[in-house]
C-alpha positions as a printed Julia matrix, in Angstrom:
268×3 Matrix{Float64}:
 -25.09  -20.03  -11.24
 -28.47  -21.9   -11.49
 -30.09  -21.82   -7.67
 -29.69  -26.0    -8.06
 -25.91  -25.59   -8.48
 -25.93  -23.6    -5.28
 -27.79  -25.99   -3.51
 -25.52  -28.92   -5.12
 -22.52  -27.18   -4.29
 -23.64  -26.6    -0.42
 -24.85  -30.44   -0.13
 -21.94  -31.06   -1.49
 -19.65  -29.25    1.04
 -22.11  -29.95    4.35
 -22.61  -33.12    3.77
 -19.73  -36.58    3.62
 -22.34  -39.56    4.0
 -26.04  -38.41    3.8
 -27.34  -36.55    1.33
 -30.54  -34.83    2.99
 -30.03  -34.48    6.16
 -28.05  -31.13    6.8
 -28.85  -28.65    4.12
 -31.11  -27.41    6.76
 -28.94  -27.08    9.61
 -27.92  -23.47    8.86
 -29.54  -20.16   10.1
 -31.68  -18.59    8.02
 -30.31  -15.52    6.11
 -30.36  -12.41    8.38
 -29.88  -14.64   11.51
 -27.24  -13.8    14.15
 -23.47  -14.14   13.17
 -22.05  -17.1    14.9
 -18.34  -17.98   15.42
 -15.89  -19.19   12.34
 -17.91  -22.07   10.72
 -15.94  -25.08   10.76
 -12.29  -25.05    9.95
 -12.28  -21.93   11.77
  -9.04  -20.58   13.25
  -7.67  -23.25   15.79
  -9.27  -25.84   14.62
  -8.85  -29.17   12.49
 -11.56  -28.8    10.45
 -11.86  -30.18    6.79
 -12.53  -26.71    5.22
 -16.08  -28.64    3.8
 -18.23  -28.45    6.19
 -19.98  -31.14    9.16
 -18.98  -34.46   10.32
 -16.71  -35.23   13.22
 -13.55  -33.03   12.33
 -15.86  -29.32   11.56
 -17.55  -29.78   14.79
 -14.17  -30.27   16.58
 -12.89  -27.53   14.48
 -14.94  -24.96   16.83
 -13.51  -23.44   19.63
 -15.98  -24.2    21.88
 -15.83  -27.92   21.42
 -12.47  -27.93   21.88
 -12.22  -25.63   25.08
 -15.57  -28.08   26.47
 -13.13  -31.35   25.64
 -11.02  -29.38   27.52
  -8.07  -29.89   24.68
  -4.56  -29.49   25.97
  -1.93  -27.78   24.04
  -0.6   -30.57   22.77
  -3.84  -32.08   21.53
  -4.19  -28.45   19.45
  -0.56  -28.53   18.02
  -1.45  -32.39   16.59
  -4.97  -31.46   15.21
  -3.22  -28.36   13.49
  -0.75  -30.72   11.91
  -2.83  -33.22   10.92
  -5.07  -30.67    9.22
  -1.71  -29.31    7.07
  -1.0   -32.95    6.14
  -4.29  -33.21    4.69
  -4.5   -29.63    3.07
  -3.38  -30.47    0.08
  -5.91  -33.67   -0.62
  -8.66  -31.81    0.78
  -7.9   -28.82   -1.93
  -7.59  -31.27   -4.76
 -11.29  -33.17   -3.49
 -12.57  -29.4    -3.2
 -11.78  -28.86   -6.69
 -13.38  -31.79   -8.06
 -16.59  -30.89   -6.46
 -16.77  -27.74   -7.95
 -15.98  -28.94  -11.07
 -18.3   -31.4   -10.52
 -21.33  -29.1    -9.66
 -20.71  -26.47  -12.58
 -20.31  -29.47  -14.89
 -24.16  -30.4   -13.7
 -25.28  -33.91  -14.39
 -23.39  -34.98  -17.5
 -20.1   -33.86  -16.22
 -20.71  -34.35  -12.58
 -21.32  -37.99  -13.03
 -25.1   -37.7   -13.14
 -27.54  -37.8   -10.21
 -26.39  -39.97   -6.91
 -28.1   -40.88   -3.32
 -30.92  -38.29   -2.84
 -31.22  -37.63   -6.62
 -28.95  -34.48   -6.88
 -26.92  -33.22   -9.76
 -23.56  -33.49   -9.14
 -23.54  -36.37   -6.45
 -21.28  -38.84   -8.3
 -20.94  -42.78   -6.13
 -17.46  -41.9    -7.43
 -17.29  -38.46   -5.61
 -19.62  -39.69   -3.01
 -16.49  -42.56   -2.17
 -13.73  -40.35   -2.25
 -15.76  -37.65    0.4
 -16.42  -40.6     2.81
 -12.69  -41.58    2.37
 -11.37  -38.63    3.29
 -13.37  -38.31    6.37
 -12.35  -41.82    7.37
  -8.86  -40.44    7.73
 -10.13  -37.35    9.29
 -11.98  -39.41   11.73
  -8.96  -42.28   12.18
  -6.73  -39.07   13.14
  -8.98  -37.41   15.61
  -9.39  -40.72   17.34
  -5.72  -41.11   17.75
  -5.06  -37.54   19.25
  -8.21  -37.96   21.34
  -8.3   -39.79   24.78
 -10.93  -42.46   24.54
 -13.32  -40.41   27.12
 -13.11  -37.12   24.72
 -13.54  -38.69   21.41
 -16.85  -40.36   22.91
 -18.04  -37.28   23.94
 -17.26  -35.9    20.48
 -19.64  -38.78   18.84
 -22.58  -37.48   21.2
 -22.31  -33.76   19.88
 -21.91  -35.14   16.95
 -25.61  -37.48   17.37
 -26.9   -34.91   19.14
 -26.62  -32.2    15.82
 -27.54  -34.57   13.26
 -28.68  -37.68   13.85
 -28.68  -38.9     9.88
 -25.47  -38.67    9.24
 -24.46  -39.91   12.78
 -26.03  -42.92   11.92
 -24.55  -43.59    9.37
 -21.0   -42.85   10.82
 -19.67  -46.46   10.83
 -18.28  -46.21   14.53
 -21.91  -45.66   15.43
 -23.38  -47.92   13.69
 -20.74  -50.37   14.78
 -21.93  -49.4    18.2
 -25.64  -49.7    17.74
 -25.02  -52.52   15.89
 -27.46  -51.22   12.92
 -28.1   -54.43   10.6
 -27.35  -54.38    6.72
 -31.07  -54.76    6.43
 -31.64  -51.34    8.41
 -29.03  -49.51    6.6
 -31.25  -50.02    3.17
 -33.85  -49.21    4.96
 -32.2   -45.67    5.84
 -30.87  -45.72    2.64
 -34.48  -45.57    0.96
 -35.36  -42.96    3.64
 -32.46  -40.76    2.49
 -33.21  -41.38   -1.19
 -36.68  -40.46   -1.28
 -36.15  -37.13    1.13
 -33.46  -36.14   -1.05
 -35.92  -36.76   -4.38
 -38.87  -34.96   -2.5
 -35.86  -31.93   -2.08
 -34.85  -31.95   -5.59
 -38.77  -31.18   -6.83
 -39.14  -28.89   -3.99
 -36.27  -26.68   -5.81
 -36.83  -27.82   -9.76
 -36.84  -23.86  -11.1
 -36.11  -22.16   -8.41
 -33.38  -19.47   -8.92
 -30.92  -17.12   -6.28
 -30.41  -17.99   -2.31
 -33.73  -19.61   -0.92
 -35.47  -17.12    1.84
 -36.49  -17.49    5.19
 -40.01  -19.48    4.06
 -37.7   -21.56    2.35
 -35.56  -22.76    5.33
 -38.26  -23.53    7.26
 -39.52  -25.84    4.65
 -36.22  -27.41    4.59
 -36.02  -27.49    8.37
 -39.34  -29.5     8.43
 -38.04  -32.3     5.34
 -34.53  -32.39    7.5
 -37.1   -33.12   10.8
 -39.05  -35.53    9.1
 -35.99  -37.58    7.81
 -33.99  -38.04   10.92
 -37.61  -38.93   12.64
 -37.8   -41.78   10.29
 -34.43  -42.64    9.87
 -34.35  -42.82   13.98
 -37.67  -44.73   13.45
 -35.8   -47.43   12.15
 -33.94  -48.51   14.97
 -35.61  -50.71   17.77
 -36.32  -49.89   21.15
 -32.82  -51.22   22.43
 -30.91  -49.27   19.64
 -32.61  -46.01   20.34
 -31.74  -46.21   23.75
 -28.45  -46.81   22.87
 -28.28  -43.94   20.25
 -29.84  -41.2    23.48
 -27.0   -42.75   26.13
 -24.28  -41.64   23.33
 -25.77  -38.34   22.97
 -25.35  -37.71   26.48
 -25.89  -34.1    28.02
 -26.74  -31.2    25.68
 -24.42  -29.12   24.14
 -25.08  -25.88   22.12
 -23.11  -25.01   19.21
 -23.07  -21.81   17.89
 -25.57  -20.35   14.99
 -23.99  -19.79   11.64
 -25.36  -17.13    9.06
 -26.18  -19.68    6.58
 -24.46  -21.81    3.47
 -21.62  -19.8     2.15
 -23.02  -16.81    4.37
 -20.9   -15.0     6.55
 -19.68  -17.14    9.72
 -20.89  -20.23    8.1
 -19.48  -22.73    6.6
 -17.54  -21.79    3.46
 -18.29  -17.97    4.53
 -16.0   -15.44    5.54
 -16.01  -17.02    9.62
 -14.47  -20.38    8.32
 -10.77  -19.88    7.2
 -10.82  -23.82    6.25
 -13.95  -23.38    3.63
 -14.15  -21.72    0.14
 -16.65  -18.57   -0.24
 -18.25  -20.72   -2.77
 -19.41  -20.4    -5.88
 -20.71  -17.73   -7.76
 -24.32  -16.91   -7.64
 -24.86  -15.29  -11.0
């Protein structure tokens, strides 16, 4: 598969709202094998990768929410009743990425193949109800604390979580602005790949560590003074998560660490 395909198929997978903002979030390759990516053993994760439900997939969020049995026995179910929808959605977006841009709906937000507003719906859907169900088996003190990790590892897509930007109360006029940030990032990605072929190299994480910096600085740059301070209080104290080995690497999401993800396409 064409190196855009692969980097499609991972945006695809890592990513439910915004398009640029976490195809840099992985280890390089060669880096140090981290625990089960998310929808690793124990956990509710969606099997695709980010957003509230793969970070609370990880064993060490749960044991630092300090999860009781019965909190584990509901996210376990409510992972099984969503199997089979997540599967189907999983499908799609394969489909969708070896069908490049005539059958994968063309280019969407952030100008990649593949990135239907059709496919793009159904993805934020589906986390919606991910979300809805963590909140409900969640006391009110450990699904905040959720939303901080959750800020603290990627700010772009945490602002555009709607319960955070219900919070912050971000205004229709910031979201477009955002919404050009993301667009534009995600266009300046697209070139920086246009060609390219195989896995990208360590050189080639770092430059997509630096476009992933310079987006959440001005997506954050948005938001006024009040807002900001807002957006650190939610954060709240640090919290490590563990280093994968990269997109569809192993321990990463997709990889062999993450029992809830797909290996991933081929990479012929």
């Amino acid at each position: 598969m064409r190196f855009r395909n692969w980097l499609s198929y991972s945006l695809l997978l890592g990513c439910l709202v915004a398009v640029p903002c976490s195809i840099a979030t992985a280890q390089p390759p060669g880096g140090q094998r981290g625990q089960g990516g998310p929808g690793g053993r124990g956990g509710f994760g969606m099997g695709m990768g980010g957003g509230l439900s793969g970070i609370l997939g990880m064993p060490t969020v749960q044991e630092h929410l300090k999860l009781d049995d019965t909190q584990k026995s509901e996210l376990r179910e409510a992972q099984e009743s969503m199997r089979e929808e997540q599967n189907k959605l999983r499908e799609e977006m394969r489909n969708s990425v070896q069908g490049g841009d005539t059958q994968g709906g063309g280019r969407g937000r952030g100008g990649f193949p593949g990135m239907s507003e059709e496919m793009r719906a159904k993805m934020a859907e589906m986390a919606a109800k991910a979300d809805s169900k963590i909140q409900d088996i969640l006391d009110p003190t450990q699904f905040d604390r959720l939303l901080g990790i959750f800020a603290q590892q990627d700010a772009v897509r945490a602002l555009n979580h709607k319960l955070i930007a219900e919070r912050l109360v971000i205004t229709e006029e910031q979201k477009g602005k955002m919404k050009t940030v993301e667009e534009e990032s995600g266009e300046k990605l697209r070139e920086m790949f246009t060609g390219g072929g195989g896995r990208p190299g360590p050189e080639m994480f770092e430059k997509m560590q630096a476009a992933r910096k310079e987006t959440e600085e001005k997506i954050v740059g948005v938001l006024t003074a009040d807002q900001k301070k807002k957006f650190d209080e939610l954060k709240g104290e640090k919290f490590e998560l563990p280093q994968f080995g990269g997109p569809g690497g192993p321990g990463g999401p997709g990889g062999r660490g993450g029992r809830g993800g797909d290996r991933g396409p081929d990479r012929t």
